[in-house]
C-alpha positions in Angstrom: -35.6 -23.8 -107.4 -34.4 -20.4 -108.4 -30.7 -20.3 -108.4 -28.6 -18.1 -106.8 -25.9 -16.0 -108.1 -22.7 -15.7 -105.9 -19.6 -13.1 -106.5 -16.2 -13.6 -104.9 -14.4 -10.4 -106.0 -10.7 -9.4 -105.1 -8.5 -7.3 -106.6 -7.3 -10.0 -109.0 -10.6 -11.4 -110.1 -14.0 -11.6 -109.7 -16.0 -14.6 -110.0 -19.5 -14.7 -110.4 -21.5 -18.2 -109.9 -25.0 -18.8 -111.0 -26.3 -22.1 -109.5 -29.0 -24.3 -108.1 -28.0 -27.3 -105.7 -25.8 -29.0 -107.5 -23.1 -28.5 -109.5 -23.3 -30.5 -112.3 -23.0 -28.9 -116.6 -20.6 -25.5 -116.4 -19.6 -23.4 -118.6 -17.3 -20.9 -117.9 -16.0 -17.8 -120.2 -13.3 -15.3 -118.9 -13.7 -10.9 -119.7 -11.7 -8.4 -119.2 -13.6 -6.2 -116.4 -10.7 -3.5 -115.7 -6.8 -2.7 -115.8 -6.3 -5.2 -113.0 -9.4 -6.9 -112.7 -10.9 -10.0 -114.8 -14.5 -11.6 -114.4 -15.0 -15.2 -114.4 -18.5 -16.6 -114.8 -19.4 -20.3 -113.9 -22.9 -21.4 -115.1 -24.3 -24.5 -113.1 -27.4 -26.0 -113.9 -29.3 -29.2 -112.1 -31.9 -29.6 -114.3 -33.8 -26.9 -113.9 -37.3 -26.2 -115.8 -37.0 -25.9 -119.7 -36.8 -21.8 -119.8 -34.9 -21.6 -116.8 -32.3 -23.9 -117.9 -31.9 -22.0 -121.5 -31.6 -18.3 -119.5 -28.7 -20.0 -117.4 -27.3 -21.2 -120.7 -27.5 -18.0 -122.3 -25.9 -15.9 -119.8 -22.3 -16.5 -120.5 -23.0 -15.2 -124.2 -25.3 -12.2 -122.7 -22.4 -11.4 -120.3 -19.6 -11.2 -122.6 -21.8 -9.0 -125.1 -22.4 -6.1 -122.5 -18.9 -6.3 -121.7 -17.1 -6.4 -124.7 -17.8 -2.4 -125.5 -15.6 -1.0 -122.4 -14.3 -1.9 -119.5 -16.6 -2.0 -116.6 -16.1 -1.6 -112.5 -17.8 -3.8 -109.5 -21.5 -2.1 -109.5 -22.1 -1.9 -113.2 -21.1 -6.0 -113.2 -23.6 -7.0 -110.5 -26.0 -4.5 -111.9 -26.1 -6.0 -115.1 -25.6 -9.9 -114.4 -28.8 -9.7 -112.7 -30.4 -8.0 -115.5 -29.3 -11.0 -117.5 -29.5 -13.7 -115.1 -32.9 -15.4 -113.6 -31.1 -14.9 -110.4 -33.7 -13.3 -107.2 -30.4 -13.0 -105.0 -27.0 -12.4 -105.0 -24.4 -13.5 -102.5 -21.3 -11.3 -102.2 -18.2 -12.9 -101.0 -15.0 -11.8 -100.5 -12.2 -14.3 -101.2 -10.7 -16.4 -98.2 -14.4 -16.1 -96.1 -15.2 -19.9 -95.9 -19.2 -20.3 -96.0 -20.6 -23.8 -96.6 -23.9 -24.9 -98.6 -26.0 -25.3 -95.2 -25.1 -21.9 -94.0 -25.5 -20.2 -97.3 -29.1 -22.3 -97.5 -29.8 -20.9 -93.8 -29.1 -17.3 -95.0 -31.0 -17.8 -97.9 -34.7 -18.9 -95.8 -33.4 -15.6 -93.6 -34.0 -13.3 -97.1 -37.8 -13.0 -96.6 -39.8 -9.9 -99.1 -39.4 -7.4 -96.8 -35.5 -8.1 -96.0 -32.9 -6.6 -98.9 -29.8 -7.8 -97.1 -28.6 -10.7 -94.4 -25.6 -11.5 -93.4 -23.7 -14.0 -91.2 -22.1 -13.4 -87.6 -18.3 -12.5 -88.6 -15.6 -14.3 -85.9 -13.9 -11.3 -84.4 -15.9 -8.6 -85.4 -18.2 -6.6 -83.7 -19.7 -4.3 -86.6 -22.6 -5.6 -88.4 -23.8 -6.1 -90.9 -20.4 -7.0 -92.1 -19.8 -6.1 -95.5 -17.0 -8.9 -96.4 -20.2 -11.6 -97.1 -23.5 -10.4 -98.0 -26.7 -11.9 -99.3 -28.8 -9.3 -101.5 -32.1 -9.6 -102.7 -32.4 -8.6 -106.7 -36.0 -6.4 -105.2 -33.8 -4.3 -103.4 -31.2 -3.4 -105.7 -33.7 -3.0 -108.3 -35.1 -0.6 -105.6 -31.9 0.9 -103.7 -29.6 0.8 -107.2 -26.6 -0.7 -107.9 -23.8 -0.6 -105.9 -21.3 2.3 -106.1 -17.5 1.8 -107.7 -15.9 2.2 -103.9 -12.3 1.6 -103.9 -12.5 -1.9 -102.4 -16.4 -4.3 -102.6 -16.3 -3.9 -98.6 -16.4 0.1 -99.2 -19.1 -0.5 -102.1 -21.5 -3.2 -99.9 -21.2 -1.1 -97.2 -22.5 2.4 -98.9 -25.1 0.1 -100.3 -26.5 -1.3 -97.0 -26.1 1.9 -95.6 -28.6 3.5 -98.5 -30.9 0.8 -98.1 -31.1 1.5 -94.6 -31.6 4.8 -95.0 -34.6 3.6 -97.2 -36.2 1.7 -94.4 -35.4 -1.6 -95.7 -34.5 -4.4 -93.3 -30.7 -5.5 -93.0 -30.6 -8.1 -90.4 -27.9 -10.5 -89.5 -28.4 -14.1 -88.9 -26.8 -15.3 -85.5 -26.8 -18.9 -86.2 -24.6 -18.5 -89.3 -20.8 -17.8 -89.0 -17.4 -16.9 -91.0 -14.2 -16.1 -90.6 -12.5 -12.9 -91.7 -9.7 -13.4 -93.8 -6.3 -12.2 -92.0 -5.7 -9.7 -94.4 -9.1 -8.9 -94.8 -9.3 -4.8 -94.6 -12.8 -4.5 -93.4 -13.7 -1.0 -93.2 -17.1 -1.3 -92.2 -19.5 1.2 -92.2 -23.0 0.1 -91.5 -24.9 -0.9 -88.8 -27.4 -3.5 -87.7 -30.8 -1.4 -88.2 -33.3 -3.0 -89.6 -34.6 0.0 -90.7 -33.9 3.5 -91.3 -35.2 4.6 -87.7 -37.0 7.7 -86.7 -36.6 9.2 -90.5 -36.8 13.2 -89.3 -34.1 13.0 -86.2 -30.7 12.4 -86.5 -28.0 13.8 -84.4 -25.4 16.4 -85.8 -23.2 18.4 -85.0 -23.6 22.2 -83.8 -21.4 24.8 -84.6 -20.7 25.4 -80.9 -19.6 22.0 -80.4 -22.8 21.1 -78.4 -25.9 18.6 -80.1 -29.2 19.4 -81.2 -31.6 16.9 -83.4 -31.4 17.8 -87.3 -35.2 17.8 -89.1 -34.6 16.6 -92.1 -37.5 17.6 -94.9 -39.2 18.9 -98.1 -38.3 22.5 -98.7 -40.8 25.1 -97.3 -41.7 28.5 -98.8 -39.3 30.8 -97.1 -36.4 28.4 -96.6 -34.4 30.3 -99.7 -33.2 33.0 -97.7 -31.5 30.2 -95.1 -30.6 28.1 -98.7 -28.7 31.2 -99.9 -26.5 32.0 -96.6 -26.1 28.2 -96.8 -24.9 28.3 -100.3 -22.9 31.2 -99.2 -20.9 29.1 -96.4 -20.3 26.6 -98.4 -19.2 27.8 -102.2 -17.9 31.1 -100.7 -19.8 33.3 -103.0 -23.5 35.0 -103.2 -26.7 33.3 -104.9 -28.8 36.1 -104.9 -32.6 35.5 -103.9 -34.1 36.3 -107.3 -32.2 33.6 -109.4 -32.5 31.5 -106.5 -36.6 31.6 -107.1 -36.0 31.3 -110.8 -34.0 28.7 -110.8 -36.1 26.5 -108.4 -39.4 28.0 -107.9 -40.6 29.3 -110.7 -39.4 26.1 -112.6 -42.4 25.0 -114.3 -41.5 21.4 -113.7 -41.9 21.6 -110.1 -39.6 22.1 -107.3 -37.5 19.1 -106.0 -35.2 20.0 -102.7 -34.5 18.2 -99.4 -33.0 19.6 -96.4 -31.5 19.3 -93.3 -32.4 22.3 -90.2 -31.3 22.7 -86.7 -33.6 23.3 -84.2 -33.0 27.2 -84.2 -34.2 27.0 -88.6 -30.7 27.6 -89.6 -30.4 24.9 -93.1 -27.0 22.8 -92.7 -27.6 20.6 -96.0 -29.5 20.5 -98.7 -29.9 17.8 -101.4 -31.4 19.6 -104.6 -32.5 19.0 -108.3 -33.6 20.9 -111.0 -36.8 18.7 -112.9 -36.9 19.1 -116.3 -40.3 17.6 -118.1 -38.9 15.1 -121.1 -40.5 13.1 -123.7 -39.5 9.8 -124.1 -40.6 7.8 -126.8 -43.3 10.5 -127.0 -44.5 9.9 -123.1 -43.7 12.1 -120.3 -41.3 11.4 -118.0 -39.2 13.3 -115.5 -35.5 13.8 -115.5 -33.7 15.7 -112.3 -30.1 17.6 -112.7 -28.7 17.6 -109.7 -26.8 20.9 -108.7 -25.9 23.4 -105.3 -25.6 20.4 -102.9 -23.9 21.0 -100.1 -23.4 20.6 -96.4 -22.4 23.7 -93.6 -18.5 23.5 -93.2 -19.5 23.0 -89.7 -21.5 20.1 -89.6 -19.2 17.7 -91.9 -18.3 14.1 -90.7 -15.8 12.9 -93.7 -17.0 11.0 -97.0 -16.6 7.5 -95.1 -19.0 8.2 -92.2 -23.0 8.9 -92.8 -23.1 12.2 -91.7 -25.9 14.6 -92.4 -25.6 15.3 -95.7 -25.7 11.6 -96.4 -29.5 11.8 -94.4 -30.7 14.1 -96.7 -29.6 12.4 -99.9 -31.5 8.9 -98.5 -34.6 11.5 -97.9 -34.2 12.8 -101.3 -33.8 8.8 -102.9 -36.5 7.7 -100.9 -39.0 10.6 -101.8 -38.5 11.0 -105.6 -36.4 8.0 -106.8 -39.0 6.0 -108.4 -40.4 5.7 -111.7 -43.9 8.0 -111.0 -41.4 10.8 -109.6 -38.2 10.9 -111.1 -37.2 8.3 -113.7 -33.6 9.5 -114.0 -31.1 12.2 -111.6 -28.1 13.2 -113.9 -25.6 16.3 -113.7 -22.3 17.1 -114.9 -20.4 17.1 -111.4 -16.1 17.6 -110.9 -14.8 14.8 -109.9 -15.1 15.3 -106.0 -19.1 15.4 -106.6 -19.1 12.2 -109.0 -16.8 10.5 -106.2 -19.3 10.9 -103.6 -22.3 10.6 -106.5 -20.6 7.2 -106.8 -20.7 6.5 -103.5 -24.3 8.0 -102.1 -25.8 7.2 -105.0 -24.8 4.7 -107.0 -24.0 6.9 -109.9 -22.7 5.7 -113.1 -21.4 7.0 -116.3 -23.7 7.8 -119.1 -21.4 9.4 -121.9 -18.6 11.8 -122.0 -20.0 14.9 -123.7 -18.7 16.4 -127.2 -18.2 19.9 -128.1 -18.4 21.1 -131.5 -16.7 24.5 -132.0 -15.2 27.3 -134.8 -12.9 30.3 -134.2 -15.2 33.0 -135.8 -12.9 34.8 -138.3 -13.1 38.7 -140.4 -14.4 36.6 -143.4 -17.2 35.6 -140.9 -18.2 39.7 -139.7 -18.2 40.1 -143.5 -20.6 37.3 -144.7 -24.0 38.2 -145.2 -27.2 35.6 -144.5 -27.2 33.1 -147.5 -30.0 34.2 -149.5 -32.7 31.5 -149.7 -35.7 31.6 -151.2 -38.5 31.3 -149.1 -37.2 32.0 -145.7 -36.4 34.9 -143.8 -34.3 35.1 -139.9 -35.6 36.7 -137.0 -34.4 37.6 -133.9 -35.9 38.0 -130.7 -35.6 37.7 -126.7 -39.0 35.9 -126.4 -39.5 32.5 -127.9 -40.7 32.5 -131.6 -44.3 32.3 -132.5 -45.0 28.2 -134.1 -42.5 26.9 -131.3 -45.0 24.2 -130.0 -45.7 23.2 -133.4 -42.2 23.0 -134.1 -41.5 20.4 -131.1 -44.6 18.4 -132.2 -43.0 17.4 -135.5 -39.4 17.5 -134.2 -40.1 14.9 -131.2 -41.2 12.3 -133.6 -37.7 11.8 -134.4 -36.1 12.2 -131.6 -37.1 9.2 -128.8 -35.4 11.0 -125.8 -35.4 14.8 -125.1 -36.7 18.0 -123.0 -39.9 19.0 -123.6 -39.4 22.5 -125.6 -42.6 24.2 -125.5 -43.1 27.8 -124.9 -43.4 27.3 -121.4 -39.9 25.7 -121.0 -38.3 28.1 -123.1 -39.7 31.1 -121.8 -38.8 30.2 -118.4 -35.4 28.6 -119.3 -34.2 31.8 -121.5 -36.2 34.5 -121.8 -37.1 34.4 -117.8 -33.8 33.9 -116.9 -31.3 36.2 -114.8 -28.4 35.0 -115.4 -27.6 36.2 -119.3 -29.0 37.5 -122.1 -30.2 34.6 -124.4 -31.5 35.8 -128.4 -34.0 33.1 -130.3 -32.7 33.0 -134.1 -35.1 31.7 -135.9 -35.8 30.8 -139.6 -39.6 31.3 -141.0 -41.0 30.1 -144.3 -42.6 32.7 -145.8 -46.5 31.5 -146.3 -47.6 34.4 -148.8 -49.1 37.5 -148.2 -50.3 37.9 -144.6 -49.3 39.8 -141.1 -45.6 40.4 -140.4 -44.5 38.0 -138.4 -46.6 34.8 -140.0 -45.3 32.0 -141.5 -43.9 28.3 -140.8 -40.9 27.7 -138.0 -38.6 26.1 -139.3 -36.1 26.1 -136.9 -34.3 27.7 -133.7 -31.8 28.5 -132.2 -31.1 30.2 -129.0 -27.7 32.3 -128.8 -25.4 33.2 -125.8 -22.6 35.8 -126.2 -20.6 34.5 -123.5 -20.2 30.9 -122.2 -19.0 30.0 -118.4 -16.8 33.0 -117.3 -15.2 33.5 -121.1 -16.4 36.6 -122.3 -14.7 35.7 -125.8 -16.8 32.9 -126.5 -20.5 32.4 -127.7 -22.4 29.3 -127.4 -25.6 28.0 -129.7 -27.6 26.7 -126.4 -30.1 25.5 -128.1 -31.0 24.0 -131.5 -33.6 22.4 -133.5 -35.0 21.9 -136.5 -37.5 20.4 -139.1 -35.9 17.7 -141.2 -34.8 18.1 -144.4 -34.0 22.3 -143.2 -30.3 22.1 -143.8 -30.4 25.8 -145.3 -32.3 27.2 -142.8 -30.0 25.8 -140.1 -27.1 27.6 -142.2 -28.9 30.5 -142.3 -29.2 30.7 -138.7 -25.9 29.5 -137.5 -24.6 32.5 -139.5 -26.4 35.1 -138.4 -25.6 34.1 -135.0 -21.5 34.2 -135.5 -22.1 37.3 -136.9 -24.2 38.2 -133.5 -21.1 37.3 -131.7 -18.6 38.8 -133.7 -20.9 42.3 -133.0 -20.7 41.2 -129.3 -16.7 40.7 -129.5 -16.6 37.2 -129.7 -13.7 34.9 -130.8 -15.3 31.1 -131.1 -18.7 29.5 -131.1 -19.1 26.6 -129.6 -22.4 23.8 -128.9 -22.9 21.0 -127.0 -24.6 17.6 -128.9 -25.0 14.0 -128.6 -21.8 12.6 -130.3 -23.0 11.7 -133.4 -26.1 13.9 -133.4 -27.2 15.1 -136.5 -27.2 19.1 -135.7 -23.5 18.6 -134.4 -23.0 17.2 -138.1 -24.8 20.7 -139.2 -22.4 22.5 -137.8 -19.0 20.6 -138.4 -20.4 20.8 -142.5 -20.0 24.4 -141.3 -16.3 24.3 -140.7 -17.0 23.2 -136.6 -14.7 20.2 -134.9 -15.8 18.0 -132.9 -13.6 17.1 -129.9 -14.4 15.6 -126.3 -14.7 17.9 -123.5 -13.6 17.6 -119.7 -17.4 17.3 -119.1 -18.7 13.9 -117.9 -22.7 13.0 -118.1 -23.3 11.0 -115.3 -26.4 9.6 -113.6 -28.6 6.9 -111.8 -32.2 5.7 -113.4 -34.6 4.5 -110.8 -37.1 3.3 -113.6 -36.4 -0.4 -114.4 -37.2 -0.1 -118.0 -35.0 3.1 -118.7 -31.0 2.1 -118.6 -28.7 4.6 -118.9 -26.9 2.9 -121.5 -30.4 3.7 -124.0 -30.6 7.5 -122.6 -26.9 7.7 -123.4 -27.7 6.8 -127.0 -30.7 8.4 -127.7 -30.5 11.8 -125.4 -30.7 14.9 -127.7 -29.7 17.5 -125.3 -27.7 20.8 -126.2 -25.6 23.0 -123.7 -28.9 25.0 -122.7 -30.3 21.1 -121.0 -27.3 22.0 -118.1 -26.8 24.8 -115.7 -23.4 25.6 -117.5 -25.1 28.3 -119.1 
């Protein structure tokens, strides 16, 4: 039979139990999981099938690899023992709930295809599902994601039920099977028996004269930007004017991607909102989202531990584009309010903390001139540089993860764009005699004379280049301090992949290297696309955010 993997988590350890009927070989190893938390794995095997038996025997090993990096928190440990495991369920237990082989075999026949979670009848309790013992099926997590890093596993099982809900997935509680709460069990549950997510465009929220009207709860419609905006205005306390609202979202030439909530009188409450980008990833396309400007009407809040209506339009959003043909990964760079309720909505997890690579521009700087090189000569312009496509065809072969730059990107993404000035710095090879303005691109970059709301520092957004074009990419990262000099700027900086090759361009340069406050956080709902691999093989520069 396929075994079944059990957890018993508390705030001293978590064990995890991967088993068939009986218990007969173990193995156990013990891993540091956290400051105050260790993981303890028993393997039990009752001689299972050849293959089966060797996959059980290799998980302690497995295990201990994927940990011994970093320390890891409750989600990314179930997450990643099924990925590891043969296990097709997973039964969450908190310490001191008693639960017997015939009632875990009776929830088990209850966990049918079409069921992500059961649980037992809790003594005491009237709120169900309970989260304090919890039967998962590895479909639905594959499908919902892992669970969030909540501050107890009740909080964490219970935001998981609750999105799986939300995703019409059954969560059913089986009557004939029951437990007792631990005495000092702090339950704090938050989900309810649905077994499904109901009538998916009516919910009841609050209005802001106390009374209550049914939300609709939707794709954006043309038009809904100027209720967006006042929206956005309410909330942030500041204006999004309408033009670089339609740049930002629809004129993106990825598509537009944008849930919201509405009263019945078409005033928009919430909105859940990403911006596509188009990537290439291991030269196929692919879609990545950054999330940014979501928000809910000051009015119609109901607190991070009670599904309000902002929490409805995330689910929509999850439910619509979080698959592998719509959106195979949703990232941003949030504060850490938005990563705690990221965490918690979402499932969000870290991918890598993000490096910036910076130089205080000095007089010797305004008074160097562009290396002479043979060959090559720098251009600059506000459009993108003629041989850009080209460029990107021979680039991507070496990079396996990355936005698509094409013209049409870059055009809309700099040149298009309302919010600054952006100048393309580009180096050409000189082809022989021909039309000004021929030759071969050998690299870009795009230049920024002021970077968040410091008007004394410039940023390279963008760069790339041919390999091998080390002198070109001096060439140009010269003539764009000197740019920023002429604009009264004090410091460059870039954002790259730590270790990226064009951050070691620039620190040959004279640029350090240092972590910033910045956290790149995200969820993948593609099965074959961790975010352990994107975190290693991402190029991105400051340009792939909305800092800029």
């Amino acid at each position: 039979m396929t075994p079944l993997a059990v957890l018993v988590h508390n705030r001293g350890q978590a064990a995890l139990c991967v088993r068939t009927a009986r218990h007969l070989a173990r193995t156990e190893v013990t891993l540091p999981t956290g400051e105050k938390t260790r993981l303890r794995i028993t393997v039990y095997d009752d001689g299972s099938p050849p293959g089966e038996r060797k996959a059980l025997e290799r998980l302690p090993g497995a295990v201990e690899r994927l940990f011994s990096p970093s320390p890891r928190g409750l989600g990314w440990i179930i997450d990643h023992l099924m990925r590891v495991s043969p296990c097709d369920r997973l039964l969450v237990v908190q310490p001191g709930v008693e639960i017997d082989a015939a009632a875990i075999a009776s929830l088990v026949k209850a966990l049918d295809r079409d069921t992500a979670a059961v649980v037992p009848h809790v003594t005491g309790q009237d709120s169900d599902p309970s989260p304090i013992c919890c039967l998962l099926a590895r479909s639905a997590l594959e499908r919902v994601g892992p669970l969030s890093e909540g501050p107890s596993p009740q909080t964490a099982l219970s935001s998981w039920i609750d999105r799986a809900r939300h995703m019409g997935l059954a969560c059913v509680k089986v009557d004939s099977v029951t437990v007792t709460a631990p005495g000092t069990a702090s339950l704090n549950t938050e989900a309810s028996t649905s077994s499904g997510a109901g009538e998916p465009n009516a919910i009841r929220g609050k209005k802001d004269g106390g009374g209550r009207e049914p939300y609709e709860i939707d794709l954006y419609r043309p038009g809904d930007e100027t209720e967006i905006c006042a929206c956005f205005r309410r909330v942030f306390d500041k204006d999004k004017p309408l033009h670089v609202w339609r740049w930002q979202f629809a004129d993106n030439p990825a598509g537009t991607r944008i849930f919201v909530a509405r009263t019945s009188s078409g005033r928009i409450v919430a909105q859940f909102a990403g911006i596509p980008v188009r990537m290439s990833l291991e030269g196929k396309p692919h879609t990545f989202t950054q999330m940014v400007d979501n928000m809910v009407d000051p009015a119609h809040r109901q607190g991070l531990r009670r599904s309000g209506v902002f929490s409805e339009v995330v689910y929509r959003y999850v439910d619509h584009f979080g698959n592998p043909a719509g959106e195979t990964i949703g990232f941003g760079l949030p504060n850490p309010q938005a990563f705690r309720i990221g965490r918690r909505l979402l499932g969000y997890s870290h991918i890598q903390d993000v490096y910036e690579t910076s130089r205080i521009l000095t007089a010797e700087d305004a008074a160097r001139q562009d290396p002479e090189v043979e060959g090559h000569r720098i251009e600059v312009t506000s459009t993108p540089p003629s041989g850009v496509d080209t460029l990107f065809s021979r680039v991507i072969q070496r990079h396996r993860l990355m936005a698509v730059r094409d013209r049409t990107y870059l055009s809309w993404r700099y040149e298009q764009s309302p919010l600054a000035t952006f100048h393309f710095v580009s180096a050409v090879r000189e082809n022989g005699p021909g039309p000004a303005g021929s030759g071969t691109l050998l690299a870009y970059a795009v230049l920024r004379t002021s970077y968040l709301e410091d008007k004394g520092t410039a940023a390279i957004v963008d760069l790339l280049s041919l390999p091998g074009e080390d002198q070109a990419v001096q060439s140009i990262v010269r003539r764009c301090e000197r740019m920023a000099i002429d604009d009264r700027c004090g410091r460059m900086v870039a954002f790259f992949r730590n270790g990226a090759q064009e951050a070691a361009h620039l620190e040959s340069l004279g640029y350090a290297t240092v972590k910033s406050d910045w956290l790149l956080v995200g969820r993948t709902y593609h099965p074959e696309v961790t975010l352990e691999w994107a975190g290693e093989h991402w190029y991105y520069t400051l340009g792939d955010f909305d800092l800029v």
